[in-house]
Residue frames as qw, qx, qy, qz and C-alpha x, y, z in Angstrom:
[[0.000, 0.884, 0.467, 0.000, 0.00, 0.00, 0.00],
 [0.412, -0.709, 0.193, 0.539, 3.06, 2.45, 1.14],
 [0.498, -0.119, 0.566, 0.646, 4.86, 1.36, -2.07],
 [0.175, 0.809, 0.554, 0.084, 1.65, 2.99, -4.06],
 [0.164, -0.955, -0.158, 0.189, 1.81, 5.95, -2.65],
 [0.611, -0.461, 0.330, 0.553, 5.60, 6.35, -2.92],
 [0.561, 0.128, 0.618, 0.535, 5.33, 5.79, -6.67],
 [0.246, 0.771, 0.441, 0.387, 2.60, 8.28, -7.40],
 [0.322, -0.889, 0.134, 0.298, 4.18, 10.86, -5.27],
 [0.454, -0.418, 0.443, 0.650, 7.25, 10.31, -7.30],
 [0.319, 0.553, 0.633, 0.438, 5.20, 10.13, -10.80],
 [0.030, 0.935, 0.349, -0.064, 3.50, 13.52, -9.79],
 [0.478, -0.502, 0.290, 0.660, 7.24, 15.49, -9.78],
 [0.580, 0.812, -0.038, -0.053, 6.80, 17.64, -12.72],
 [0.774, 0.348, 0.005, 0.529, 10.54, 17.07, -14.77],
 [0.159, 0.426, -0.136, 0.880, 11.73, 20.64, -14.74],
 [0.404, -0.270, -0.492, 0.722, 11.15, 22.06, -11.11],
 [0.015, -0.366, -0.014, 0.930, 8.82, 24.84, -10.73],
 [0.105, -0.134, -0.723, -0.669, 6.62, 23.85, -13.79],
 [0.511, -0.072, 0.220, -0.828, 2.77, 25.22, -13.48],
 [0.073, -0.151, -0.983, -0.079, 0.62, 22.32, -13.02],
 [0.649, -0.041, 0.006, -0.760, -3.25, 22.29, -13.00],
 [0.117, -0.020, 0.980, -0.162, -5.01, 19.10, -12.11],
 [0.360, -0.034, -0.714, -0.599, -8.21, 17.90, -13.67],
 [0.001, 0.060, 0.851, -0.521, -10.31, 17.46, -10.57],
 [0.454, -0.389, -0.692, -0.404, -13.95, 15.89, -10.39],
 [0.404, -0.407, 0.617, -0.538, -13.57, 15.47, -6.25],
 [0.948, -0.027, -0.303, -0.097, -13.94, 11.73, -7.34],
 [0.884, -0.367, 0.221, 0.188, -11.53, 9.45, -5.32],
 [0.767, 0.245, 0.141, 0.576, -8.92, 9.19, -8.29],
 [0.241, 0.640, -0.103, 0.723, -8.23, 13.28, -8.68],
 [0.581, -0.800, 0.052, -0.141, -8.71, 13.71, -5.15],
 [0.888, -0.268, 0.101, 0.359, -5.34, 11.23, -4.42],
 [0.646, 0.381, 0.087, 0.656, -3.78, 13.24, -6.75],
 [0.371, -0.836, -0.214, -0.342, -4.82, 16.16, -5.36],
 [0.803, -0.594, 0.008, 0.048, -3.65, 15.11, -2.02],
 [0.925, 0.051, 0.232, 0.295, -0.36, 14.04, -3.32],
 [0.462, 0.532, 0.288, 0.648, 0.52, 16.70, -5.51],
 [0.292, -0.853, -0.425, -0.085, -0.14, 19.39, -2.91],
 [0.467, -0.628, 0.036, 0.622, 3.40, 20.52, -1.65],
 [0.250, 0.117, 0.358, 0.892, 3.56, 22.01, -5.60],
 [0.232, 0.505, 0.611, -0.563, 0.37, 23.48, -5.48],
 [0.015, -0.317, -0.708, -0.631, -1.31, 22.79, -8.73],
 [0.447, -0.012, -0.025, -0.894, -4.62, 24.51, -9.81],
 [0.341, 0.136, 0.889, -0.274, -7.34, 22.33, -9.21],
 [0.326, 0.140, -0.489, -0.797, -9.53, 22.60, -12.73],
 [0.416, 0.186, 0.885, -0.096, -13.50, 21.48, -13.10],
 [0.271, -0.115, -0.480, -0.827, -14.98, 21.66, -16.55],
 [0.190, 0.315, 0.820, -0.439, -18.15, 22.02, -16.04],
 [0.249, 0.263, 0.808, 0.465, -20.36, 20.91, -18.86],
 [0.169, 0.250, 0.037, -0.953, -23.34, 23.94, -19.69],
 [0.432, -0.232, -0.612, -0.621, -26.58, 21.78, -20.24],
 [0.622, -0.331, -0.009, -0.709, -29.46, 21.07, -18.53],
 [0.948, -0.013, -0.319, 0.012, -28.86, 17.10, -18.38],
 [0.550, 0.200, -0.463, 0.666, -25.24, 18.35, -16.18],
 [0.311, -0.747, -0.002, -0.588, -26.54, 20.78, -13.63],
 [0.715, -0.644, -0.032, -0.270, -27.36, 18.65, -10.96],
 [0.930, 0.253, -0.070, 0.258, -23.91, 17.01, -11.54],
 [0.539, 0.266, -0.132, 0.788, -22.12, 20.15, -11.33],
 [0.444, -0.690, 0.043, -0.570, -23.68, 21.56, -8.56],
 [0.968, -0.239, -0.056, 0.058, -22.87, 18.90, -6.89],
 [0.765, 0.183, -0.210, 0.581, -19.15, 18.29, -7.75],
 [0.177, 0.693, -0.141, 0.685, -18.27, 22.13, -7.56],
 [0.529, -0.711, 0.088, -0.456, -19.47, 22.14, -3.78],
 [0.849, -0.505, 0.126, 0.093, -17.31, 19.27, -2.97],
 [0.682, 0.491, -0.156, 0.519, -14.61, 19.93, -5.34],
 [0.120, -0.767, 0.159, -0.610, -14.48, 23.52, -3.10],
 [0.770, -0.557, 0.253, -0.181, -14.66, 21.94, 0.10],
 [0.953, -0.072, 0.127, 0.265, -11.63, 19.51, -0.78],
 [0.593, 0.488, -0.085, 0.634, -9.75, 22.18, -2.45],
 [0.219, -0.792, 0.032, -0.569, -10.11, 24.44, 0.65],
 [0.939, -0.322, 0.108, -0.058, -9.54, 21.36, 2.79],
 [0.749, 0.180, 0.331, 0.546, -5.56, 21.18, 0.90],
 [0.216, -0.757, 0.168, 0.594, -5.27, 24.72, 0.85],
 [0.381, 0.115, 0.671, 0.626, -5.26, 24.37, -2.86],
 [0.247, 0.392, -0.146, -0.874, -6.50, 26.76, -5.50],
 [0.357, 0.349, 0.859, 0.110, -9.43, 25.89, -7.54],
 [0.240, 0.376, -0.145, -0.884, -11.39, 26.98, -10.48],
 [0.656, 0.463, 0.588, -0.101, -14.69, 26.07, -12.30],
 [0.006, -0.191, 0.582, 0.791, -14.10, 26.47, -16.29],
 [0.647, 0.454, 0.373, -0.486, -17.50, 26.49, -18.31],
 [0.153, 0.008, 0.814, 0.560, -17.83, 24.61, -21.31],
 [0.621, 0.364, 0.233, -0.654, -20.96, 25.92, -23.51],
 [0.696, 0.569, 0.437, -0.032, -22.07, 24.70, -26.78],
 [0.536, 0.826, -0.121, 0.125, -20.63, 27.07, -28.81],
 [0.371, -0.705, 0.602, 0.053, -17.07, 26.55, -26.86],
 [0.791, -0.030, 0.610, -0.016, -17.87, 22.77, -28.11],
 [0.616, 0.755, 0.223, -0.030, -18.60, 23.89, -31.41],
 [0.103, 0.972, -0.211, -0.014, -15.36, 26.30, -31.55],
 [0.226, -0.648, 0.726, -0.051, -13.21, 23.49, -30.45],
 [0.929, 0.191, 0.261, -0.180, -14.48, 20.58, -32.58],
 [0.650, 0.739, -0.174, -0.028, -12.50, 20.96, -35.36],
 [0.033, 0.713, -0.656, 0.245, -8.75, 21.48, -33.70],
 [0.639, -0.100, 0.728, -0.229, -10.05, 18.27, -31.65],
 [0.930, 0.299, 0.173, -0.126, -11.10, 16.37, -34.64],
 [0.442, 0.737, -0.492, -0.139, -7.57, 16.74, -36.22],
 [0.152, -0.402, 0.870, -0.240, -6.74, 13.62, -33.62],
 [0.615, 0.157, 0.529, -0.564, -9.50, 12.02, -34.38],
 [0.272, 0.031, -0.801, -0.533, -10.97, 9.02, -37.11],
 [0.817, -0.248, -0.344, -0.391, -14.68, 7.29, -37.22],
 [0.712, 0.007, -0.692, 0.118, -12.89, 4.48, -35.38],
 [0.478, -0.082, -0.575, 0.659, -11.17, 6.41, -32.77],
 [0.192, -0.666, -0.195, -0.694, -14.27, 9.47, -32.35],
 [0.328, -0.363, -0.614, 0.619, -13.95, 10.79, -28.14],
 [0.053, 0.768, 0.365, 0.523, -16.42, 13.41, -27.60],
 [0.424, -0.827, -0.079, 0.360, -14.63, 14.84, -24.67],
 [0.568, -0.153, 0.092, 0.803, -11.83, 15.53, -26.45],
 [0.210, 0.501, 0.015, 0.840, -12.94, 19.32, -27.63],
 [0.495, -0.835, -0.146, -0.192, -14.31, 19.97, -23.98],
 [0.764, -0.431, 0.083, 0.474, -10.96, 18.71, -22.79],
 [0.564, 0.056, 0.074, 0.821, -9.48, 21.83, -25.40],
 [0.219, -0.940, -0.146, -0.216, -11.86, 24.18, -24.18],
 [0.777, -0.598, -0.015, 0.199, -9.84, 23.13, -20.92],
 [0.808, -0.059, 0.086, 0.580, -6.51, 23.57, -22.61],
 [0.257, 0.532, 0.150, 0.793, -6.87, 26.40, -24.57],
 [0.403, -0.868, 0.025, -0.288, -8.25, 28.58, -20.90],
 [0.895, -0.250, 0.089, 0.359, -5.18, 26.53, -19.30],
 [0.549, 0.293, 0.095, 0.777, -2.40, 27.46, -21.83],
 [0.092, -0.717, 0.043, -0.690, -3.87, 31.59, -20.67],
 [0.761, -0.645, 0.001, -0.070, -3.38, 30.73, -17.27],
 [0.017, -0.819, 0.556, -0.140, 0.24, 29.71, -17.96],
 [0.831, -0.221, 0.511, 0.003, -0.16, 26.07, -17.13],
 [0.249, 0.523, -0.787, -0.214, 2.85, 24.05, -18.81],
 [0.035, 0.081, -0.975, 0.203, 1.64, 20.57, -16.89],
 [0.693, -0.176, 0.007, -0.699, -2.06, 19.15, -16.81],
 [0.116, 0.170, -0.972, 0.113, -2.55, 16.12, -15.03],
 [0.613, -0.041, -0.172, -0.770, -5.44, 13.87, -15.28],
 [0.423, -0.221, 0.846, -0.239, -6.86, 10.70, -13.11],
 [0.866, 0.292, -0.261, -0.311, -7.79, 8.71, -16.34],
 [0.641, -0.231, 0.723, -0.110, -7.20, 4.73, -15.34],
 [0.027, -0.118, 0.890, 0.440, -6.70, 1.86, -18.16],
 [0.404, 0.675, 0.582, -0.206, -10.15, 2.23, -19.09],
 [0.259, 0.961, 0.081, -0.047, -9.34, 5.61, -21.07],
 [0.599, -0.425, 0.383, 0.560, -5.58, 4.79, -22.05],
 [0.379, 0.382, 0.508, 0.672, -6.29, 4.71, -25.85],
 [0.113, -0.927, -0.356, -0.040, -8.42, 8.01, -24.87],
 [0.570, -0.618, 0.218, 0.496, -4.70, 8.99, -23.10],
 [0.663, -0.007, 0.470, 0.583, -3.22, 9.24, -26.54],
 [0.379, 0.443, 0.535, 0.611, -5.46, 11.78, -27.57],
 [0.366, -0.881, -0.278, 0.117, -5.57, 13.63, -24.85],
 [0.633, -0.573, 0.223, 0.471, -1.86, 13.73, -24.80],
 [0.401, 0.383, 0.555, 0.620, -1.59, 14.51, -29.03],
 [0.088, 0.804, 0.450, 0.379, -3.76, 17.34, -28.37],
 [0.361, -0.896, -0.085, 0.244, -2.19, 19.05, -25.43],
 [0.573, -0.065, 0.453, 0.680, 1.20, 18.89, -27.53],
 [0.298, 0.681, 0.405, 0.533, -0.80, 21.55, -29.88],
 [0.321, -0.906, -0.161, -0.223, -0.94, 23.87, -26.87],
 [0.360, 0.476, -0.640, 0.485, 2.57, 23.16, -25.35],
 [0.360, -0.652, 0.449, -0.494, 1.45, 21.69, -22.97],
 [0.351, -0.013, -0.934, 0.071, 2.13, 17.87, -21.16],
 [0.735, -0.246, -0.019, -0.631, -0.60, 15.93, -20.56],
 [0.236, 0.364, -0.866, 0.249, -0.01, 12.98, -17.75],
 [0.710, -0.370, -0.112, -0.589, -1.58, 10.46, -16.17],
 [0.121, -0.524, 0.778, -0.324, 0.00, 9.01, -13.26],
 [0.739, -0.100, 0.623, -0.236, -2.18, 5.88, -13.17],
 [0.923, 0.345, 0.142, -0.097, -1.16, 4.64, -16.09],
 [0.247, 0.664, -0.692, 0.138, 2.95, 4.65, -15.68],
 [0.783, 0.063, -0.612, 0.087, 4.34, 1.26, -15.47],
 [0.005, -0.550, 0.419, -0.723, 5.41, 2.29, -11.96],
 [0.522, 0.009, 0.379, -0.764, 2.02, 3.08, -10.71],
 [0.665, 0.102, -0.469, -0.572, -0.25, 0.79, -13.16],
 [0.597, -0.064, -0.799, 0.026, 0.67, -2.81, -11.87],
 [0.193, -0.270, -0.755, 0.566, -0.07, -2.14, -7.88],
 [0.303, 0.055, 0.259, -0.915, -3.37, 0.47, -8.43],
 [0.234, -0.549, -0.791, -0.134, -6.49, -1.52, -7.07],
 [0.322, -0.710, -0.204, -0.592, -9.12, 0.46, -5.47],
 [0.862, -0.365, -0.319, 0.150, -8.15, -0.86, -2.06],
 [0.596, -0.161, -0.066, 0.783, -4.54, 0.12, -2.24],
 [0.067, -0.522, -0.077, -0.847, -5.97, 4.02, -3.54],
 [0.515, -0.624, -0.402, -0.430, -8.16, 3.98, -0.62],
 [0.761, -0.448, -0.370, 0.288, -6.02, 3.36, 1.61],
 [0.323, 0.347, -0.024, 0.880, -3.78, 6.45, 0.52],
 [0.411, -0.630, -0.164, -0.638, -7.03, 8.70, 2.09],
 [0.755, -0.417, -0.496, 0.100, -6.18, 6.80, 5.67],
 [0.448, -0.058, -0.036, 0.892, -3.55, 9.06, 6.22],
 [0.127, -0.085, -0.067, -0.986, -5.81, 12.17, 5.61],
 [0.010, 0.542, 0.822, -0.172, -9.15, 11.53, 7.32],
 [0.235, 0.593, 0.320, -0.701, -10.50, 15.07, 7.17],
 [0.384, 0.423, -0.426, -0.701, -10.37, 14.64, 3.27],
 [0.099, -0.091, -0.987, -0.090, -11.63, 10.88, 3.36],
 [0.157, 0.479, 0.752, -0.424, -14.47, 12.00, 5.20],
 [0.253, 0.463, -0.169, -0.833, -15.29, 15.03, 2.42],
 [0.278, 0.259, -0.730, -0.569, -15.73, 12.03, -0.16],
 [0.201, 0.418, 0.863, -0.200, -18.74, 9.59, 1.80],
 [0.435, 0.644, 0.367, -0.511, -21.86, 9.58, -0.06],
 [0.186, 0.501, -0.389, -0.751, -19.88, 10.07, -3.65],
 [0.694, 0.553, -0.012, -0.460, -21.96, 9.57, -6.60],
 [0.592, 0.030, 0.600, 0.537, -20.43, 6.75, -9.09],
 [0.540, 0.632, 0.540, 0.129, -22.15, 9.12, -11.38],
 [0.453, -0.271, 0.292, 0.798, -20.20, 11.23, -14.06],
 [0.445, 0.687, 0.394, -0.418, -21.09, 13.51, -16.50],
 [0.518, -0.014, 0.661, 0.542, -20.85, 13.15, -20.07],
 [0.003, -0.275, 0.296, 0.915, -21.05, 15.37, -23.14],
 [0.658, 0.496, 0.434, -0.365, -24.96, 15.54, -24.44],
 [0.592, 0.233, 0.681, 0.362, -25.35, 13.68, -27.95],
 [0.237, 0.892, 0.384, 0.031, -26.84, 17.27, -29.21],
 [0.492, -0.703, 0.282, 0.429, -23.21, 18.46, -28.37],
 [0.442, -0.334, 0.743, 0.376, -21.34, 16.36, -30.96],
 [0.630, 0.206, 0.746, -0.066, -23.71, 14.29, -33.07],
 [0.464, 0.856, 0.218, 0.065, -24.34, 16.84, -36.27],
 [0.159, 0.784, -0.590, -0.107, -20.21, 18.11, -36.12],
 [0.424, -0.330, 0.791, 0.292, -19.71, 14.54, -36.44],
 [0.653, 0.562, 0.495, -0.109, -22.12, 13.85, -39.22],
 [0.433, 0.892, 0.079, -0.104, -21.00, 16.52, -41.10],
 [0.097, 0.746, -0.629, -0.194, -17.29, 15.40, -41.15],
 [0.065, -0.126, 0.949, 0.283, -17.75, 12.03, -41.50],
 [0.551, 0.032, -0.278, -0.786, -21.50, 11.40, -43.53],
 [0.720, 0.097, -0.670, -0.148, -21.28, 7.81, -44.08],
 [0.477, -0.072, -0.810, 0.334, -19.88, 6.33, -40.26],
 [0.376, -0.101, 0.321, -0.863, -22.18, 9.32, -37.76]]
């Protein structure tokens, strides 16, 4: 469990010293650890927070506990809105990473995110995507490269990958009860980009596979 920790504490260590970091933070379990971890550099704590009716309750939610954890860590936080037309404005630049096969509709919310980032100065975004969303990793990490910036995801270095069970994360939060207790009650539920978002800018670049 120790050895965990150890690793993602060392994973989080931005290369160059001093580098701005921003963290990708839901207040789910996974960005929390980081969070937690990542605190003696004090990264920005970043929630997009999707602009439709079907997200609200979602992001009313998060934001209030995101705040409370990021206040809890003495960390800076910040909500980023993502509208429609942001989606719309950032399809394209996102689609250049993109085929039918490999179509992610987060990925232009996730360069809303970059492109307000990169004005902020951030050089380092770091994000608690797990080997579910590795091939997802590739185009996350293709696209921040347009912005200069690195995109990382400590659970998926060889390091970290082979010892993270939910167990051995959980236990990381033993050590920090007042932020273990911030996270009872959390939702498994996530919010995802409405189909009215995407569905017609993908049609209209690919006809045949939408």
């Amino acid at each position: 469990m120790k050895s965990l920790k150890i690793r993602l504490t060392r994973t989080l260590r931005p290369r160059i010293p001093g580098t701005t970091t921003a963290i990708l933070f839901t207040g789910g379990l996974d960005s929390t650890i980081l969070a937690l971890l990542a605190a003696p550099q004090q990264p920005l704590l970043v929630f997009g927070a999707i602009k439709a009716p079907a997200c609200f309750a979602y992001n009313q939610a998060s934001i209030i506990r995101c705040r409370k954890i990021a206040k809890a860590l003495d960390l800076p936080f910040c909500v980023i809105t993502i509208t429609r037309h942001d989606y719309t404005r950032h399809f394209q630049r996102a689609a250049r990473q993109l085929t039918p096969q490999t179509f992610d509709e987060d990925l232009p919310a996730v360069s809303c995110l970059l492109s307000a980032l990169k004005q902020r100065k951030i050089r380092r975004v770091i994000s608690g995507m797990d080997a579910e969303g590795q091939a997802g990793f590739r185009l996350h990490r293709a696209l921040a490269r347009t912005y200069g910036i690195t995109f990382q995801c400590p659970y998926l270095s060889r390091p970290v990958a082979a010892s993270c069970t939910r167990p051995a994360l959980e236990h990381i939060l033993y050590d920090a009860p007042h932020i273990h207790a911030l996270l009872n009650g959390l939702s498994p539920a996530h919010s995802s980009i409405p189909p009215y978002f995407w569905h017609s800018l993908k049609n209209a670049l690919w006809p045949k596979t939408a």
